[in-house]
Structure formats: structure tokens, C-alpha cells
PLY file of the C-alpha trace (Angstrom):
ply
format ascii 1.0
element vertex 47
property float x
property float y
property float z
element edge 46
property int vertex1
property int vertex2
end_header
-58.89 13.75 -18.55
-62.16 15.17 -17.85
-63.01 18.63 -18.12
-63.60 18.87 -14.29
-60.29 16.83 -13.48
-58.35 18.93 -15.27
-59.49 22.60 -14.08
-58.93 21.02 -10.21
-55.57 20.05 -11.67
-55.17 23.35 -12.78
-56.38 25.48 -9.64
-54.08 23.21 -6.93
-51.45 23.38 -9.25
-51.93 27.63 -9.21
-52.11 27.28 -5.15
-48.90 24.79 -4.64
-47.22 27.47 -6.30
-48.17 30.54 -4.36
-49.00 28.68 -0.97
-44.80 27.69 -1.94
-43.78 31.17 -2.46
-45.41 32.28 0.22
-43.96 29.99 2.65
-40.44 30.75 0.84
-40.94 34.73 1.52
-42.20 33.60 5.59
-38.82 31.87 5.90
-36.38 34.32 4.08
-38.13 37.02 6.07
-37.45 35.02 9.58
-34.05 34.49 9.06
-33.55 38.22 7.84
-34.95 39.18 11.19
-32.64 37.10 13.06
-29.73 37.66 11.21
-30.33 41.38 11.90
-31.14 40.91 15.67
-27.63 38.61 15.48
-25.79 41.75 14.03
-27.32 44.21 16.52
-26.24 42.31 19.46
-22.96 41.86 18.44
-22.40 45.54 18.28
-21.48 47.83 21.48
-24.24 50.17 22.57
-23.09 53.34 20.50
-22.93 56.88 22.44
0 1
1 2
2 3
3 4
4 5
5 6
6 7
7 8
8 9
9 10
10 11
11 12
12 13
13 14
14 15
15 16
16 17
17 18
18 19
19 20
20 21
21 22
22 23
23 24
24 25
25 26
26 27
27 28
28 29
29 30
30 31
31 32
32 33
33 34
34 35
35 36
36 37
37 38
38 39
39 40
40 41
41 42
42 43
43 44
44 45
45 46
């Protein structure tokens, strides 16, 4: 493999992985948000 194929193997392979755990975090964070929105509905107004 050339010199040139392998460092753009090497940069997408970097940015898979972060773009990947960013979108990861984006989705864990969402359903955090509505699991907590859930909770806080199913709760009686407190005094």
C-alpha cells in the first residue's frame, strides 16, 4: 500500500471512530433527556 493510501486509511479510520463516539454520546444523551422528562411527568406537582 502506498504511502498516501495508507495515511487516508489511517485519518478515516481516526474519524469513523470519533464521528462513532460522537454519535453514541448524541444518542445516550437524548434518551437521558427523555427518560428524565418521562420521570418528571410521572410525578405529582410537589407543594
Amino acid at each position: 500500500m502506498s504511502d498516501h493510501g495508507f495515511a487516508a486509511l489511517d485519518i478515516g479510520l481516526a474519524f469513523g471512530v470519533i464521528l462513532g463516539v460522537a454519535i453514541w454520546q448524541l444518542v445516550r444523551v437524548k434518551r437521558s433527556i427523555r427518560r428524565d422528562r418521562e420521570d418528571a411527568s410521572r410525578k405529582p406537582p410537589g407543594p
